[in-house]
N, C-alpha and C positions, 0 to 999 in steps of 0.2 A: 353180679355186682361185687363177690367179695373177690372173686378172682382179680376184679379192676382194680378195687381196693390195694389188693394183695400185692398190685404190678407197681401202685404209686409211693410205696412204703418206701422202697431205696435212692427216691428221689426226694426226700421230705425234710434234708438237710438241706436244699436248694433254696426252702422258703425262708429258713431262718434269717438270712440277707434283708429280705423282700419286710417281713416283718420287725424288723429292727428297726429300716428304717421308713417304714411306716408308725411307730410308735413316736419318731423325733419327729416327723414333720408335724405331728397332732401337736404335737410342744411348742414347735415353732409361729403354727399356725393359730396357735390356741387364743379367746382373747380375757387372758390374766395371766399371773404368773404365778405357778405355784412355790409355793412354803417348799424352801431347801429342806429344812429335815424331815419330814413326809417324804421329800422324794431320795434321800438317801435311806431311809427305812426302806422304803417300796424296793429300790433298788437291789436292796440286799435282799428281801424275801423271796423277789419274783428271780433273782439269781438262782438263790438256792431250790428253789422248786423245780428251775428245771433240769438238777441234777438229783431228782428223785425219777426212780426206774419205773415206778408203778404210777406216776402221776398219769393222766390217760392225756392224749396229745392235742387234743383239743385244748385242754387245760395248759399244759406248755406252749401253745402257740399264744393264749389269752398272756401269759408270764412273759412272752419274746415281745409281743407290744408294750406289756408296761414296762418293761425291762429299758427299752429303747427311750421312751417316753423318761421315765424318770433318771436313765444314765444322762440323757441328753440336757437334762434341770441341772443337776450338778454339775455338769463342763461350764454348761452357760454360768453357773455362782461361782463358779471354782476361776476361771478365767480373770473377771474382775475387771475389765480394762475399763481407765477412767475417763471420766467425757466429763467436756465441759459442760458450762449452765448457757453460755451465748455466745455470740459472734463477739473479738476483739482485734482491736488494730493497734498498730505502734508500739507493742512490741519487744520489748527487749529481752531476748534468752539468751542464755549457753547451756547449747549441749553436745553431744555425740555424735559424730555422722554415725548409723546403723546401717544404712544401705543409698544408693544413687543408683535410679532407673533413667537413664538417657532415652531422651525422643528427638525426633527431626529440628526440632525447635527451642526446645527445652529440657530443663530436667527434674526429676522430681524426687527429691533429697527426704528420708526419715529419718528425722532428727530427737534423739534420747533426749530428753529435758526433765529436770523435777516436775514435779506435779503441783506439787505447791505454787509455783511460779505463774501456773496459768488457772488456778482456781478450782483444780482437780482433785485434791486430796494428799496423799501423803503419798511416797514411793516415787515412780520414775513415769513418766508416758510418752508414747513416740507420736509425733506429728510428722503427715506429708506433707512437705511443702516442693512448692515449685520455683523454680528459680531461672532465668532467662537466658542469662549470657552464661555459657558454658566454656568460659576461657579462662575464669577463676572458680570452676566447680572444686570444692575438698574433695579428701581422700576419704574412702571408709575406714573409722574410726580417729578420725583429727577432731581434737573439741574445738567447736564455732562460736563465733557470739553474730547475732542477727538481729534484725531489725525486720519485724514479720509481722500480718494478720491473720489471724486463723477463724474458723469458720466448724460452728457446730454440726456434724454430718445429718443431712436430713432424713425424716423417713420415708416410707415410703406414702407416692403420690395417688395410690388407688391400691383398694384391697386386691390383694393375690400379687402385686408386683412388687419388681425388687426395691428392694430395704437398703438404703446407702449405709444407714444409721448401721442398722443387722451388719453388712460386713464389713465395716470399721471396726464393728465391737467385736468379732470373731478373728479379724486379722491384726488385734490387739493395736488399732490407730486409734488414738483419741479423740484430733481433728484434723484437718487439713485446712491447705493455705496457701499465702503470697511469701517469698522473700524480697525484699526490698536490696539491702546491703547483706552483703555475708565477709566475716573477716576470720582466715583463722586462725587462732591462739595456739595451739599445739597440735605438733603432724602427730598422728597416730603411729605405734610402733608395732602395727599387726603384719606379721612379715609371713601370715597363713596366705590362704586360698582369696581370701577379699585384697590383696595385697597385689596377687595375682592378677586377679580380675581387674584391678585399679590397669594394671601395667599392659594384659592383652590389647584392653579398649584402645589407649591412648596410645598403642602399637599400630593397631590396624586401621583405627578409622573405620572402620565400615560397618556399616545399619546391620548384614546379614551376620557377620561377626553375634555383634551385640546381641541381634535377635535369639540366633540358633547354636552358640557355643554357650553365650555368657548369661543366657536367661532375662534381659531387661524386654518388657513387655511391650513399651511402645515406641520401638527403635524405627519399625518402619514408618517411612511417612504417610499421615491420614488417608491421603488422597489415591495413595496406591492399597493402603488397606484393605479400601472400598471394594477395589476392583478384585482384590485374592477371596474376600466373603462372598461376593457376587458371584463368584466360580465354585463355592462350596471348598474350596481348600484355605480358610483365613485361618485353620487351626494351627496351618504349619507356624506361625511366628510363637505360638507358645509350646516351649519345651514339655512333650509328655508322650505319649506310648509310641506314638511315630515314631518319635526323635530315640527313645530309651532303644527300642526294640533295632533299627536302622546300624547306632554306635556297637547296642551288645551283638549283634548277627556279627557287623566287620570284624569285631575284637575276639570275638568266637572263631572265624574261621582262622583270621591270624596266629591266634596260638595254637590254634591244633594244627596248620602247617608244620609249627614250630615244632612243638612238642611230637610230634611223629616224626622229624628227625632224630631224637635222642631215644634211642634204641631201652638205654636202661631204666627208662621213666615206663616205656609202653610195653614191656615183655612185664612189669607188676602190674600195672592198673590202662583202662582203658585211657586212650589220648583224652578224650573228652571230656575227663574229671578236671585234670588240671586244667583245661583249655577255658573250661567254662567257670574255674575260681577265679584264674585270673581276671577272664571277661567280667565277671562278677564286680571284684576292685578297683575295673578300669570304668567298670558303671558307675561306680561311689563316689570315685575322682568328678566325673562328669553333673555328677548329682550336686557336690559342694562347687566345683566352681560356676553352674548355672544359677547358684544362689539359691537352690533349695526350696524352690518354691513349690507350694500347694500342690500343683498338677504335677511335678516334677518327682515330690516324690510320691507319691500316690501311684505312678507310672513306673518307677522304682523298686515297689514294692510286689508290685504284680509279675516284675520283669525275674524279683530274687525269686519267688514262690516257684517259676518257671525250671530256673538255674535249679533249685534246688532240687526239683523234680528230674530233672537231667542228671543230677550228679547221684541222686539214692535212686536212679532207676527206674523211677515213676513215670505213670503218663503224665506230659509236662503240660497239655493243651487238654485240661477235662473241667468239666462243670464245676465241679466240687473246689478246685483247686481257684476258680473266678470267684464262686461265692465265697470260699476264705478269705481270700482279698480282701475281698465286699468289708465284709466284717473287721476283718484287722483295722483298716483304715479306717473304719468307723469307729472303731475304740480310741483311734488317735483323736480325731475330730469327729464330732456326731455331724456340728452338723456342714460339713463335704456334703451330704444327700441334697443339699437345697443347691447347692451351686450347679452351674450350668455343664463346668468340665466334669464334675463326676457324673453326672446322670448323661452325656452325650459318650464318654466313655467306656463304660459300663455296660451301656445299651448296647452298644458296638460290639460289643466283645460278646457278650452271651448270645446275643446274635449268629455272631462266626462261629463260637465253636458248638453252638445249636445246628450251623448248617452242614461242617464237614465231620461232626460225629455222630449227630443221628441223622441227617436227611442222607451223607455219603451221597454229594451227586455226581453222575457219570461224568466222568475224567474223557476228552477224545486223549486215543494214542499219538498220536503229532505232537512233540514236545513242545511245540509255537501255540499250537492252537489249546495245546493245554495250560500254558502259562495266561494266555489271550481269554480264556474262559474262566479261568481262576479268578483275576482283576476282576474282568467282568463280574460275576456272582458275587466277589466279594463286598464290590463298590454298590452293587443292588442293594443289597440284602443290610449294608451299615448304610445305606441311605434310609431306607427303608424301617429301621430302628430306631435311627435317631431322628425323624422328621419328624413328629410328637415334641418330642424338648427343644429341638431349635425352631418351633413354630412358637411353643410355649416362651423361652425367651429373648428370641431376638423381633419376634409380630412378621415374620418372612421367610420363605424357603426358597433357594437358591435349586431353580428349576432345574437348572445345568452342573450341579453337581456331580452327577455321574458321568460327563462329558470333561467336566476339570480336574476329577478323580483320575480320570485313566489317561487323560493327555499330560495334565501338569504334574502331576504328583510323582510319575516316572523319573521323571526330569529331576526335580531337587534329589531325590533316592541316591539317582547313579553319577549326575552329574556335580549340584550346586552342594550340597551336604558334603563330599566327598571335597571338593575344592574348598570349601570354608574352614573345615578341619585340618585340612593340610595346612591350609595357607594361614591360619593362628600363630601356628607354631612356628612357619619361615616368618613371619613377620615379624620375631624375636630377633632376627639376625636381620634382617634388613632386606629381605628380598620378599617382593610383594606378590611376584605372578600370577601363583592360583588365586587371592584372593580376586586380582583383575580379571581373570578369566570367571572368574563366578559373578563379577557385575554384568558382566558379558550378555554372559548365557540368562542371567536374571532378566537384564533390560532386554533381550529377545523373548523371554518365556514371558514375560509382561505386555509384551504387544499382543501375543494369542490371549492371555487373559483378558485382557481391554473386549478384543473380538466376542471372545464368548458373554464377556458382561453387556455387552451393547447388543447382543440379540435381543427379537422381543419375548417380555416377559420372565427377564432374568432372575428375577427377584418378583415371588409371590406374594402380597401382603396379606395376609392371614389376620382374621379377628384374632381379639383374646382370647387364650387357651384358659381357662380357668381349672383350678386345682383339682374340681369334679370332672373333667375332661380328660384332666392327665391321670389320672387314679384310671379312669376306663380304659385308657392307651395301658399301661400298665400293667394292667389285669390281661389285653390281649396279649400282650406279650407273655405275660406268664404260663398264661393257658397252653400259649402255642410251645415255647421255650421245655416249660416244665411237665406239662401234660404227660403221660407215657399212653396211647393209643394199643389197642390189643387188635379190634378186626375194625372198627368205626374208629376213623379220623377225627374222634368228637374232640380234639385239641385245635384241628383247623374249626370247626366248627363255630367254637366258644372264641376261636379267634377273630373271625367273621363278626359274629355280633356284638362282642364287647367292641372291637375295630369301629366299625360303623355307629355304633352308638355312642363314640366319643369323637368321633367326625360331628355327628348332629347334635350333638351337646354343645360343640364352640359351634357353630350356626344358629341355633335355633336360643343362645343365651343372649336375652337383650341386652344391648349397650345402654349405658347411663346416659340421662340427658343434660346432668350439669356437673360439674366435677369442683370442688374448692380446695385449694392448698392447707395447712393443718393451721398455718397464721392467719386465712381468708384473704391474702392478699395476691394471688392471683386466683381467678375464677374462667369458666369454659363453660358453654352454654351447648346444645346441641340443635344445628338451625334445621328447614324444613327439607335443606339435601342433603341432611344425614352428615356436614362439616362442624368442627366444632370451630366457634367464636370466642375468642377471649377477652376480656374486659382489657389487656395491654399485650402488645407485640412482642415486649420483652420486659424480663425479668433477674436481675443479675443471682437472687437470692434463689430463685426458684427454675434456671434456666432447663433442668430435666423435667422436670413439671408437663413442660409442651411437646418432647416427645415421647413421654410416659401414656398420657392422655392419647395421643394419635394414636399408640398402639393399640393400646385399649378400643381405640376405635375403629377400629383396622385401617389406618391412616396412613401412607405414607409419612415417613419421621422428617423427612428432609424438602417437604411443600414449607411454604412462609405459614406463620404465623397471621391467623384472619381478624381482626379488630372487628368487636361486637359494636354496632352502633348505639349511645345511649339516650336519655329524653330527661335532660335536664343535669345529668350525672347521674342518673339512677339507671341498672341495667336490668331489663323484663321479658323473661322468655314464659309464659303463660300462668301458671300463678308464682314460678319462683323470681324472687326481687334480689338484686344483688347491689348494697351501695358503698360505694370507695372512699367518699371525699365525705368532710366533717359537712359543710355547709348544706349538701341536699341529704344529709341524714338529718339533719336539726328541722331541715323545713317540709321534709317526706315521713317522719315518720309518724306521726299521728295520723293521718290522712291513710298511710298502707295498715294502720295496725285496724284502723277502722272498714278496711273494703275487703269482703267476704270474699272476696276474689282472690286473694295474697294469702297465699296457704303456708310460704316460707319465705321468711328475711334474714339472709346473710348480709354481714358488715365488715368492712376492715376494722371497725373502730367498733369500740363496747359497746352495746346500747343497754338502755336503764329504762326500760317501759312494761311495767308489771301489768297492766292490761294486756298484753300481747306477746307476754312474755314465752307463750305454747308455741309461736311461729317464728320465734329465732333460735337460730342455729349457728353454731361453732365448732371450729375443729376440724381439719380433714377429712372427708365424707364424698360419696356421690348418692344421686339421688337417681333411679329408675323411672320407668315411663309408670309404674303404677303406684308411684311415691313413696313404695321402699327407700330407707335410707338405709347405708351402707358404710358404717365408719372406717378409718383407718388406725392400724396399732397406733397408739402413743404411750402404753401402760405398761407395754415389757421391761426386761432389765436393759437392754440393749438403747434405751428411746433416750 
């Protein structure tokens, strides 16, 4: 045993990643908020203890959780972004264009404004708003005056799922909304990289532009969306490791062409140093004018750690060098851990270089069949990592993933990427070609994606993962990833049954039978075929609500909405009562508070009956088949 010990000692930097951000999710998940200066004390002790030599590691691992835990308290007070108190309409601001994300139909403007203006406090706060006609969109940074409604971000519609409110608050939005009129008062004199970005767009015209040069997120149209998720490559429309890793390899090998013609650069240092600063810079370019977003540089940073390994000589592809990542970025934002692109990223990557530096699998010599087996293994093994998180947040796995991996994914690499960046830059001077030939080759690579999404069982609808599921996944991963094995495989081993045993955890965890919104004005009942029923078809206030809930229920997201039948305006699915309208609460509630039967009464409207006042309920909640109730946050800093 001490020998195994002895073998797991040089691997025991690997967990400090794993742990850190295991200490933020307890924070995120937790239900209170703790007292900022408790956790800036905390912060700084459990710091400093684990730069004591003699502290025993046990002890430092207890210090890397609460470390994470309470660094992650202090971003969240330290950040401060202001939220309003309610929904408001009509309107009238001036502020600052900040940023314009173009979509097929619209566009969605964040706009700088006082705070004070919209009942936020003091300082400045940014709203998304959306705006329709894209023929008089502003420039980034022209001040506007508008006439708009904005809308308080909601929270989340069932525990364990995602928080609108959470990442508003962390992507420092206040709220979002409508534009109605937009006029603007002063063009902006930013003659930087958003200047740029203004002038690409309105050059080229084109979605795949937008998408994969310029960084706006919902360039492509919904409908084709669908189809590149349904094939397991819908990542490619957001700028991150694909995209970083595809530009820095081109810009890599380009300068080292280069630079190994100039004889007096390469008889001092190897071509490679210079090749890979430059590619470095010409990353940073691509980083500022993709608009710098989240995933963008997160994918940035892992790409410099690489370069920099490259250039002092390092192995540039080692474990050590992913969990520094891990961690840096996690000091930037704690909590990246909760989001969907860094934990499908991450996973990926430890993955890979878990497989070709310790598993080393047999290469055929045939330079075809070993490029052809490379893809392959590769496309397995990051399916195979990341189906845990994109089960956990999308409620679906895209069965053909690894069939859209290795057919589609080729194709944008050599073909469409390669033509979009060329063709940005002619469409400064007026000639459009390549970008025409990348619509081309898209509108054909689109019709095989159609194909493979229209197979049966393209898309797996997967119950809820819940948090104790994914902590199992998690743990097998680690087992397997981080493990060092001497003569017993005991890392497959523990990978096997944490595996399996977070399989049967989202099986075997029962679904909720009634779900209510945090206002109670939409409600969801669970019928006797396992469909949920709603008290209304639709809801404009609460429209993710319905396919929050379907997921939860492993529901298809995109079936109609089912209309609960009622009995008088009152809705009753065994003892729970659910009433909407004033008139059959006046004339029902004496009658339920009195029938032993009626275990719980939700209301849209207050009720005032101190006889029965143990059987009504308020607030955001779901109720289980054994009448577990289950709140949702409303008490955080974020809510």
């Amino acid at each position: 045993m001490k020998e195994w010990f002895d073998n797991q000692y040089q691997n025991l930097f690997l967990y400090v990643p794993l742990l850190l951000a295991g200490g933020a999710i307890m924070y995120f998940n937790a239900g209170f908020e703790p007292d900022f200066t408790y956790a800036v004390i905390f912060a700084i002790l459990s710091g400093a203890i684990l730069f004591c030599r003699k502290c025993p590691i046990f002890i430092r691992a207890i210090c890397v959780v609460a470390f994470g835990f309470c660094y992650a308290c202090c971003f969240t007070n330290i950040i401060n972004t202001p939220k309003i108190s309610r929904d408001m309409h009509n309107l009238s601001l001036t502020g600052i264009v900040k940023s314009v994300d173009y979509t097929s139909d619209k566009a969605r403007i964040v706009l700088t404004v006082n705070a004070n203006d919209i009942n936020a406090g003091d300082g400045t706060a940014n709203l998304r708003l959306s705006i329709k006609n894209e023929t008089n969109l502003p420039n980034i940074g022209d001040k506007v005056s508008v006439d708009a409604g904005i809308f308080k971000p909601n929270s989340a519609y069932a525990p364990e799922t995602f928080d609108f409110a959470k990442w508003t608050y962390f992507n420092n939005i206040s709220a979002t909304g409508y534009i109605n009129e937009l006029t603007v008062i002063e063009s902006g004199n930013d003659i930087g990289t958003n200047s740029l970005r203004n002038t690409l767009h309105k050059k080229s015209k084109s979605f795949l532009v937008d998408s994969l040069v310029l960084g706006y997120k919902s360039a492509v149209p919904d409908d084709d969306n669908k189809i590149w998720t349904a094939t397991g490559i819908g990542h490619i429309w957001s700028i991150s490791g694909f995209h970083m890793t595809l530009v820095g390899g081109w810009l890599f090998v380009v300068m080292y062409l280069i630079f190994r013609t100039i004889p007096p650069i390469t008889k001092r240092i190897p071509a490679r140093i210079p090749a890979t600063i430059c590619a470095w810079f010409g990353l940073l370019f691509y980083l500022f004018l993709s608009g710098i977003d989240i995933a963008t540089l997160r994918a940035f940073l892992m790409t410099s750690l690489v370069f920099g390994a490259l250039v002092f000589g390092r192995n540039a592809i080692s474990m050590r060098n992913v969990a520094l990542a891990f961690c840096t970025i996690f000091l930037f934002n704690p909590h990246s851990v909760m989001q969907a692109g860094f934990q499908l990223s991450f996973s990926a990557v430890f993955g890979l270089v878990w497989l070709y530096q310790d598993v080393k699998p047999r290469m055929p010599h045939n330079k075809l069949l070993k490029i052809v087996y490379a893809c392959v293994l590769t496309s397995v093994v990051a399916t195979i990592f990341t189906a845990p998180f994109v089960a956990a947040h999308f409620g679906a796995i895209p069965v053909y993933s690894l069939l859209g991996n290795l057919i589609l994914l080729p194709v944008f690499s050599v073909a469409i990427m390669p033509l979009v960046f060329i063709g940005v830059f002619c469409a400064i001077f007026g000639v459009f070609s390549p970008i025409i030939w990348a619509h081309d080759i898209y509108n054909w690579l689109f019709q095989i994606a159609k194909i493979i999404s229209d197979m049966p069982y393209a898309n797996l609808t997967v119950p809820h993962v819940s948090n104790f599921a994914l902590m199992l996944f998690v743990l097998a991963f680690m087992s397997l990833v981080f493990i060092k094995p001497i003569k017993i495989k005991f890392n497959y081993i523990l990978f096997i049954i944490f595996f399996v045993s977070g399989i049967s955890a989202v099986y075997l965890n029962p679904k909720p039978i009634f779900y209510t919104s945090y206002d109670n004005e939409l409600v969801a009942f669970l019928n006797d075929d396992g469909i949920l029923e709603f008290n209304k078809a639709r809801a404009s206030g609460h429209k993710f609500a319905f396919d929050t809930w379907k997921q939860v229920n492993g529901q298809k997201v995109d079936t109609p909405n089912k209309r609960k039948s009622h009995n008088n305006g009152i809705f009753r699915n065994g003892n729970i009562v659910y009433i909407q309208k004033f008139v059959p609460l006046m004339k029902n509630i004496e009658k339920l508070c009195a029938d032993d039967s009626v275990k719980i009464i939700v209301s849209y409207l207050k009720i005032n009956a101190p006889r029965c006042q143990h059987k009504i309920l308020s607030g955001g909640f779901v109720i289980y088949p054994n009448n577990k109730i289950k709140y949702t946050q409303t008490n955080r800093r974020w809510n």
